[in-house]
N, C-alpha and C positions, 0 to 999 in steps of 0.2 A: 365712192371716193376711197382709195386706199389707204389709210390711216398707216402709223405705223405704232406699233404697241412693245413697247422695252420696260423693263424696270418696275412694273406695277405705274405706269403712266401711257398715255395716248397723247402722239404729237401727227397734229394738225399738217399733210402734205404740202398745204399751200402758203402758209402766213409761219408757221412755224411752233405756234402755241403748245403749250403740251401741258394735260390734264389727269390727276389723278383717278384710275380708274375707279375707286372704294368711293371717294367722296362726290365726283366730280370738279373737285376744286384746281382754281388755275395755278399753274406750279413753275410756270417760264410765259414768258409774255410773247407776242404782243396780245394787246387786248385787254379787257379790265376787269370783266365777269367770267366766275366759273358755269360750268354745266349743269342743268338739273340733271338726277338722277333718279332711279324709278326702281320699283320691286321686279326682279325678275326670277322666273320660274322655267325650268325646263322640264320639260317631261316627253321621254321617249326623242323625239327627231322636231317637238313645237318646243316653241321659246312662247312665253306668254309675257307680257308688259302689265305690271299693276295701273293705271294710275289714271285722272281725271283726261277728258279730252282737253281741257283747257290749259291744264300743264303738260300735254305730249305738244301742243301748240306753243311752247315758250323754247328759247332759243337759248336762254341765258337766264344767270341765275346771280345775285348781286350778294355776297357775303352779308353775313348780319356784323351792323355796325353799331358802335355804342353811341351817344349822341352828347353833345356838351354839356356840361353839369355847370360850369361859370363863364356863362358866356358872356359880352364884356358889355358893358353901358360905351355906346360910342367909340371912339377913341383911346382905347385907353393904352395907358402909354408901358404895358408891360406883357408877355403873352408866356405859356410854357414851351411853346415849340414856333417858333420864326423858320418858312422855307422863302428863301427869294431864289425867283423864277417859276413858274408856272407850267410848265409842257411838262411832259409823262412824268421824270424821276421825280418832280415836285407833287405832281397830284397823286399819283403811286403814293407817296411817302406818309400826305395826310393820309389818304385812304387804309392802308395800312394801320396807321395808329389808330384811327376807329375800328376798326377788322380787332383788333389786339384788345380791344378792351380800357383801350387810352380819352381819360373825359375831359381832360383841359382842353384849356384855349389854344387854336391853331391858328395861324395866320400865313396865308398863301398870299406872296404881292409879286404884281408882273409891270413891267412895263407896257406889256399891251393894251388894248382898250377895251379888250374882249374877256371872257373866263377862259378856260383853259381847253385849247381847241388840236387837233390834229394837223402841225404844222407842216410835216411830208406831205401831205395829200395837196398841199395846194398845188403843186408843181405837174399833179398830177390830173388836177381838174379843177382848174382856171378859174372857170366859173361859179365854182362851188361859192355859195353863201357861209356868212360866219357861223347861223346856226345850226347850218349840214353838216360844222366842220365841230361843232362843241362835243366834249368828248363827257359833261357831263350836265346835265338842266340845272337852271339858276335852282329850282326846289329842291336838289338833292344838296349842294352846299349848305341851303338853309339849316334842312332838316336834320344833315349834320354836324350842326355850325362848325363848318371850316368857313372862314373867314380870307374873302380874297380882295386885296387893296389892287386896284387896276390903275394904269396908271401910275403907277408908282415907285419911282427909282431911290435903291439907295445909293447913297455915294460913298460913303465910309461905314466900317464896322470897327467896334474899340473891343477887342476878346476879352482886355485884362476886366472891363467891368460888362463885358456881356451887353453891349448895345450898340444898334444899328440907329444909323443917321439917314433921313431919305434927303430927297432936294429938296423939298417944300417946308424943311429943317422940322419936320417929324422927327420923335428919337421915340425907338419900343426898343424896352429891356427883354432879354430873351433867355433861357434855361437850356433849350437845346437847340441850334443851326444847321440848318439843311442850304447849302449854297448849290444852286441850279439854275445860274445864269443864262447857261447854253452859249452862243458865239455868234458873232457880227460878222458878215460878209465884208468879203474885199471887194471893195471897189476900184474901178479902172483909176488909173494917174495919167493919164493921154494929154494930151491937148484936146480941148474942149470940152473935158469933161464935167463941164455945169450947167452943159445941154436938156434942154426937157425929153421926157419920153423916153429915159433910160432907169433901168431899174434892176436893182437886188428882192428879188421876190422873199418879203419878210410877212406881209401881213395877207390878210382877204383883197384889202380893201389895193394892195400892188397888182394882187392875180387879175381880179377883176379890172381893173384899169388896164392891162395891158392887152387883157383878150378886147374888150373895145377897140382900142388902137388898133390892133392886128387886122381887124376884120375886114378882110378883103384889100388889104394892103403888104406890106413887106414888113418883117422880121427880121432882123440878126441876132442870135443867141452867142452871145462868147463861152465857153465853156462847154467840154465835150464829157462833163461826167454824169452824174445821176440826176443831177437837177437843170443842168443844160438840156439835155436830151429829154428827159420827159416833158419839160416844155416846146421842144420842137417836134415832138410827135405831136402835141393835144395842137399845135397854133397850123400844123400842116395842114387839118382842116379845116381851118378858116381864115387863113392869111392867104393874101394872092400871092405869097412868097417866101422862102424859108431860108435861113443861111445858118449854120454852124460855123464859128470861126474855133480853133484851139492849136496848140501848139504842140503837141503831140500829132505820131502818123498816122495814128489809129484812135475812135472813141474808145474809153473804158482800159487804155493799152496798161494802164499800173495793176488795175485791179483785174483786168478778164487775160490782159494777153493779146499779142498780134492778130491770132488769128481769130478769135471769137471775136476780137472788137473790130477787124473788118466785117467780117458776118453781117453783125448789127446796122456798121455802117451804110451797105449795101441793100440790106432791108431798110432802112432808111432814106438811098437815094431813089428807091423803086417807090416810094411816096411824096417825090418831088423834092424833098430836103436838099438841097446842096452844100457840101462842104469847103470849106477853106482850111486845108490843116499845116501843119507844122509855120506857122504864121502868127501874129497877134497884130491887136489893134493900135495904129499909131496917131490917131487923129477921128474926133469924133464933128463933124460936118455940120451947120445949123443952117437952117431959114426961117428968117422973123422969130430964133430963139429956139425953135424946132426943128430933133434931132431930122436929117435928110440921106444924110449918106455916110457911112461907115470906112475910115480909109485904115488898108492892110500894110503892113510893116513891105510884106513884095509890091506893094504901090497902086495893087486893085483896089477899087473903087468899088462898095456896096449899096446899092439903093438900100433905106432902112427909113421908116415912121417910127419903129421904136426897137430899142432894143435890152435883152432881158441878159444880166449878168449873173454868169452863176462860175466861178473863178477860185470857189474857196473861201473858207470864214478864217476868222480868230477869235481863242477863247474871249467870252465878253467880262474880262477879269479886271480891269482897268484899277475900279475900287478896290481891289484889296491889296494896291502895289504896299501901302504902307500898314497894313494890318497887322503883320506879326505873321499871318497864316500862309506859308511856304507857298510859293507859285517854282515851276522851273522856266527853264530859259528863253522858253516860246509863252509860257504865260496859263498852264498848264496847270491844274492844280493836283499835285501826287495825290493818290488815297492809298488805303490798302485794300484788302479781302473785306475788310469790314462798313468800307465805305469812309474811313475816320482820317480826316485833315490831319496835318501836326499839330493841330490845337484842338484836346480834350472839349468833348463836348460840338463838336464842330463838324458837321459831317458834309460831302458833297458827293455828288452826284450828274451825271447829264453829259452835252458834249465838253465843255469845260474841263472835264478831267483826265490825268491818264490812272486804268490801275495793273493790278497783275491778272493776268489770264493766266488761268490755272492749267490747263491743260495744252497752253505754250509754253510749259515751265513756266511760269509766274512772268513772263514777260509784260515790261509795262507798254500798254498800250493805250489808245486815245480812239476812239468808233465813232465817228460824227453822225449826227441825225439823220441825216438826208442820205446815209447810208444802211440804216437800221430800220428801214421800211416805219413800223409803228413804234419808231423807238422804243425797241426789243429790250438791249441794253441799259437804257436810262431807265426803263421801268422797274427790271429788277432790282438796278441800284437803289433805286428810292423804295423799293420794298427791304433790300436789305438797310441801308441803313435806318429806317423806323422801328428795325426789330433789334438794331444797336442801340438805338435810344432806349430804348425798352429793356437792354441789358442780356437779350436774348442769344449773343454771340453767333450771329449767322455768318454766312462770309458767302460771295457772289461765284460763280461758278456756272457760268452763262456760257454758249457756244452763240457766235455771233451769224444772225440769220437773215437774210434781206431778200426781200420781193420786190420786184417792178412791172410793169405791163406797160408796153408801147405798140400799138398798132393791134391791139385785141390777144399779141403775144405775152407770157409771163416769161422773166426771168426769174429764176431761185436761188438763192448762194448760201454755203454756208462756212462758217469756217473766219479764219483771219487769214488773208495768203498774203501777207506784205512778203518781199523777198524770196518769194517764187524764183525756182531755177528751170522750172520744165512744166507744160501743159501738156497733159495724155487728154486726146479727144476719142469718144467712143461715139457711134451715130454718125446722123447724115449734117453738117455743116448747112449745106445751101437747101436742104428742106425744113431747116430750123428746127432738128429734133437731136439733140446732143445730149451727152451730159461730159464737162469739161476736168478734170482733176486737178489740181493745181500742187507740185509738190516739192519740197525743199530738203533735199538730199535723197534719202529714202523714205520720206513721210510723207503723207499726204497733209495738207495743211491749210485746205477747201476743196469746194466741190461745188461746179453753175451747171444749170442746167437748162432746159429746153423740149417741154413737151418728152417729157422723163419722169414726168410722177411715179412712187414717191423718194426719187433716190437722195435728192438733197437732205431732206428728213430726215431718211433710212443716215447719211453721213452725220447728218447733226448728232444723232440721237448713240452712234457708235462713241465719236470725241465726247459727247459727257459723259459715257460710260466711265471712260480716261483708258481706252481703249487704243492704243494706235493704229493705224492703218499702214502699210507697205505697200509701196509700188511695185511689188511684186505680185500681190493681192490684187493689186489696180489692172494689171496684166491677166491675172486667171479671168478677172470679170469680162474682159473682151469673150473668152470663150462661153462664161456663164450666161452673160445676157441674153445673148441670141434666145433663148428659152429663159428671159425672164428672172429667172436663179439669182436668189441677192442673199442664198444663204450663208455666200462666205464674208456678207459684213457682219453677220455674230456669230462667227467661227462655229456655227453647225455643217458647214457645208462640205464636201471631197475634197 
């Protein structure tokens, strides 16, 4: 596997992760543990490995945490640290504070029913059970009491006295606030839409119900981006039937481009998928209350048993219209470098937020989950902000990284391209071995790729350098690559 090695750190060619080389320790996410690391010896042209067979067998390696000093009698109604929401930047965040050396009371509470699970992957494997998807065992909570209320919504927070309201009119007073709501799917406004068998894939328990449904029957997915389409890749093989509906010409056309996201599409209709595009949904169809046929705004008519919405979310910010703590105009909640709301003490995190990306010029930006593969992003937020709790002054400085696979293919990206003016493609298009540049003026401002290990990487690992790239640079590499040659992305090279 080609790793790529910058900076005194090792990043991972496929997921994106990058590890210190001294410690093993993880230093960009995704993922949750660092690397063991082992005594090494070189002598003459042998490398020699110190170390047990039983730790050359360990794959991972779990930071030393500290463990709760007052952990709480039941209920009680006061904690040091409140995170609400649960997925990466919330569990990052506890985690984190035990990594640090932090022994109070933590409290993790989710609306889910579950602990805190791998919410991307469902889309990606339907089937997956909830505790294939937990990202960590009910005994490691225990052991290091972080405390996780399931179930359980708030509905207001009062900053000026520091306490949170649930529905079930719970009130816990709190010292420091990690908000990681994350965001609520849009759903259709149609006509009929309070048909059964239609669904925004939120939980296990939606994946698994619809691959049921599917099985050996007809599909309609609305929505042509990351979570429409990995669902209509996995339901290809096992649905008698597949339909993509979206309103764009092409999948992926914001984020890849015309002509990558024909590519895709075409690899798509060579597994039966059919599409519907520049169209939406005008009319959802029932018999005996079940959903039956899918009607298109051009007037086609869809056989459909069920159908799986993925159209887009919004922040899940509702509660805190009247808090004090600043939302902007979509509902967004600003942070800065540090992770820190406008109300001291208040930190957020996750899709819910926008912050500055530092090597877009601080531009504020928003990365949704279901775009950030193991939400990459969310994780370091909720690492950095538990080292602002802590006083620690970190500040976030993430390159935004995403993985997909659809049909045994991976996609890689990395970068932010919103507002892309030009796509330079190098490689073969219709044998799905590319790698795509995405770039706005003379900079490069991403990079997808396809059976191109490890160049996405090799891109990521240049932008956090704070290194720019030129499309000029993007042109010698046509002549570079043929042989390989990626030394002109750390300006060693002719």
């Amino acid at each position: 596997m080609a790793r790529v090695l910058s900076r005194g750190r090792v990043r991972c060619p496929w997921h994106g992760a990058c590890f210190n080389i001294s410690t093993g320790d993880l230093e960009d996410f995704p993922g949750l543990d660092s690397l063991p690391k082992f005594q090494v010896k070189v002598e003459k042209e042998k490398v020699y490995v110190r170390a047990s067979k039983q730790a050359l067998q360990l794959q991972r390696r779990t930071k030393v945490m500290t463990k709760c000093i007052s952990p709480s009698l039941g209920h009680s109604g006061s904690t040091n640290v409140l995170i609400v929401g649960a997925g990466a930047a919330g569990l990052v965040c506890a985690e984190t504070l035990r990594q640090e050396g932090f022994s109070d009371r933590i409290v993790l509470c989710t609306l889910d029913r579950h602990l805190p699970y791998d919410r991307p992957k469902l889309s990606k494997s339907l089937d997956a059970q909830p505790e294939q998807l937990t990202l960590r065992p009910k005994e490691f909570f225990r052991a290091y009491g972080i405390e996780v209320l399931t179930e359980a919504q708030v509905v207001t927070v009062d900053v000026k006295n520091k306490k949170a309201v649930f529905k079930d009119g719970f009130k816990l007073e709190y010292s420091k606030l990690l908000l990681a709501p994350g965001s609520s799917p849009k759903t259709l406004s149609c006509k009929g839409k309070e048909v059964e068998n239609v669904f925004t894939i939120r939980t296990p328990e939606d994946a698994n119900r619809v691959v049921r449904l599917a099985r050996g029957r007809n599909a309609v997915v609305v929505g042509a981006g990351f979570l429409g389409m990995e669902v209509a890749a996995y339901l290809s093989e096992k649905a008698h039937s597949v339909s993509v509906v979206e309103l764009e010409e092409t999948p992926f056309r914001r984020f890849l481009g015309e002509r990558v996201g024909r590519t895709l599409m075409k690899m798509f209709e060579n597994y039966r998928v059919k599409f519907y595009m520049q169209t939406e949904v005008s009319e959802l169809r029932a018999q005996e209350g079940k959903l039956k046929e899918v009607v298109l705004k051009s007037s086609k008519v869809v056989r459909a048993d069920v159908c799986v919405v993925g159209i887009g979310a919004v922040p899940a910010t509702g509660f805190l219209k009247q808090s004090g703590i600043s939302l902007d105009n979509r509902g967004f909640i600003p942070v800065n470098k540090m992770m820190q709301t406008s109300v001291p003490g208040v930190f957020a995190a996750g899709d819910a937020v926008t912050f500055p990306l530092a090597w877009r010029n601080n531009r504020r930006v928003n990365i949704p989950h279901w775009q950030m593969a193991h939400a990459q992003g969310s994780s370091l937020a909720g690492r950095v902000a538990a080292q602002n709790m802590l006083a620690q002054e970190a500040e976030i400085g993430t390159v935004p990284y995403l993985w997909t696979a659809m049909f045994g293919k991976s996609l890689r990206y990395a970068g932010y391209g919103e507002g892309f003016d030009d796509v330079i493609i190098q490689g073969d298009l219709e044998e799905l071995k590319f790698v795509a540049f995405y770039t706005k003026g003379d900079e490069v401002i991403a990079v997808a790729s396809m059976n191109y290990d490890p160049i996405v990487s090799k891109v990521a690992e240049v932008l956090a350098s704070g290194r720019a790239i030129r499309k000029r640079e993007v042109e010698l590499f046509m002549l570079h690559s043929k042989t390989g040659d990626m030394s002109w992305l750390t300006g060693k090279g002719s």
